[in-house]
C-alpha positions in Angstrom: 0.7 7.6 29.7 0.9 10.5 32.2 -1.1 10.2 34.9 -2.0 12.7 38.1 -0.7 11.6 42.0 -3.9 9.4 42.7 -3.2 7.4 39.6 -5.8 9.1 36.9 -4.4 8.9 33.4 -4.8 12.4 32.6 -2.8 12.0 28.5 -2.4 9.0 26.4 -0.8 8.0 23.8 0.5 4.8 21.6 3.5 4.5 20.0 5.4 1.8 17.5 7.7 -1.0 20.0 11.0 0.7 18.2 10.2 4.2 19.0 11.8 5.5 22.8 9.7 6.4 25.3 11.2 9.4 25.5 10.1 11.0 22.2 6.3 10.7 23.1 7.0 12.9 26.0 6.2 16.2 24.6 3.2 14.9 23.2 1.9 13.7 25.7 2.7 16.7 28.1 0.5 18.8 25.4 -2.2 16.0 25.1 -2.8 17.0 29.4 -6.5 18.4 29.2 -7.4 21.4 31.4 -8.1 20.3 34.9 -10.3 22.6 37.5 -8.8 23.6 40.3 -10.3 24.8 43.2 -9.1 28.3 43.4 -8.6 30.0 39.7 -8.6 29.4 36.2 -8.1 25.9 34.8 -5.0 24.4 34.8 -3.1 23.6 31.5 -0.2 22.0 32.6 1.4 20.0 35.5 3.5 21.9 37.9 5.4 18.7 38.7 6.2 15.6 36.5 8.5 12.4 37.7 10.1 10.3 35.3 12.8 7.7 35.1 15.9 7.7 33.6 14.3 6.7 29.9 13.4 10.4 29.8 17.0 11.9 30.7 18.0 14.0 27.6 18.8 18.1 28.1 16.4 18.5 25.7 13.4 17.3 27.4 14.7 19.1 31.1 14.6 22.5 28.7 11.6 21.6 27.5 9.6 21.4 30.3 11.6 24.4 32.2 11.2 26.6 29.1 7.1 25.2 29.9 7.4 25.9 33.8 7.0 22.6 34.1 9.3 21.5 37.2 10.9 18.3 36.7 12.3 15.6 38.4 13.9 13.1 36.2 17.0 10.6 37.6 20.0 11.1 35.9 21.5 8.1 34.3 24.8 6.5 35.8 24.3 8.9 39.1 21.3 8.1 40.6 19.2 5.1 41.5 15.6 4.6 40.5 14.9 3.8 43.6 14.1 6.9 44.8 11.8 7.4 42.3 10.0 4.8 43.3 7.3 6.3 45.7 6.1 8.0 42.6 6.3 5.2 40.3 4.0 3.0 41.4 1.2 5.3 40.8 1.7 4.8 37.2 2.4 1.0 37.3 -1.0 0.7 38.9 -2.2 2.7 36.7 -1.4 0.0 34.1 -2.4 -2.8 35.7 -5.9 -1.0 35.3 -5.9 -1.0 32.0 -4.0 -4.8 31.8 -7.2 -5.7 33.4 -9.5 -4.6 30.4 -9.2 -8.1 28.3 -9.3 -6.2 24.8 -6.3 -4.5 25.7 -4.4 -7.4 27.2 -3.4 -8.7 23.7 -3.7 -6.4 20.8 -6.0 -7.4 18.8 -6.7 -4.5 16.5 -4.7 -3.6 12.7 -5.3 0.2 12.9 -4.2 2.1 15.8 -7.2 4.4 16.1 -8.9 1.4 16.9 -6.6 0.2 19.5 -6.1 3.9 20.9 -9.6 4.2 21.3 -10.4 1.0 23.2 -7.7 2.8 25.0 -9.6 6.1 25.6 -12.4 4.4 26.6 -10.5 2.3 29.3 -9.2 5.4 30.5 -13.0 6.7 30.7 -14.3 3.8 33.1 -11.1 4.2 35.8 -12.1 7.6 36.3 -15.4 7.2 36.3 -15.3 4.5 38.6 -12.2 6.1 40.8 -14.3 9.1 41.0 -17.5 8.0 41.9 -15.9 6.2 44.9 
């Protein structure tokens, strides 16, 4: 899931339990939707993104330079995931949102376009309701 500074989930995605995290990056960073801004055209892709250290590969950080996509990923065995923690918690609540939806708590669904569209629709009502607020 990638998710904007208030906590939105702006692209989702679900994945097998043996595939790593970070090989659904890059499809999620293309699965981000256009988002209006105030001043301009739309905007088709972040101009920040935050991860932890599942998502440290040289790969990825030229990835999402080669996409002007700044990045600030810690680096594994230098850094502390503490500091990334002012940003993290967006996206942990963010998931508790969505642990709060009972048909997603356990999954109860055989096909995955089921379960990622229970998903979807999730995603739907915390906007809607975090919007209309």
């Amino acid at each position: 899931m990638i998710s904007e500074r208030t906590g939105l989930p702006l692209s989702i995605g679900i994945s097998g339990a043996n595939l790593h995290d970070s090989q659904a990056l890059k499809p999620l960073v293309r699965g981000i939707p256009p988002i209006r801004s105030r001043r301009g055209p739309r905007r088709r892709r972040p101009a920040k993104l935050h991860a932890d250290k599942g998502y440290d590969y040289d790969d990825l950080r030229r990835w999402l330079r080669g996409r002007g996509i700044r990045h600030r990923i810690a680096r594994r065995g230098i850094e502390s995931s503490t500091r990334l923690g002012r940003h993290r918690w967006t996206i942990e609540r963010t998931m508790s949102w969505l642990a709060g939806c009972r048909r997603l708590h356990r999954r109860y669904e055989r096909k995955a376009e089921h379960f990622l569209a229970f998903t979807a629709i999730a995603c739907t009502l915390i906007r809607y309701r975090r919007l209309t607020k």
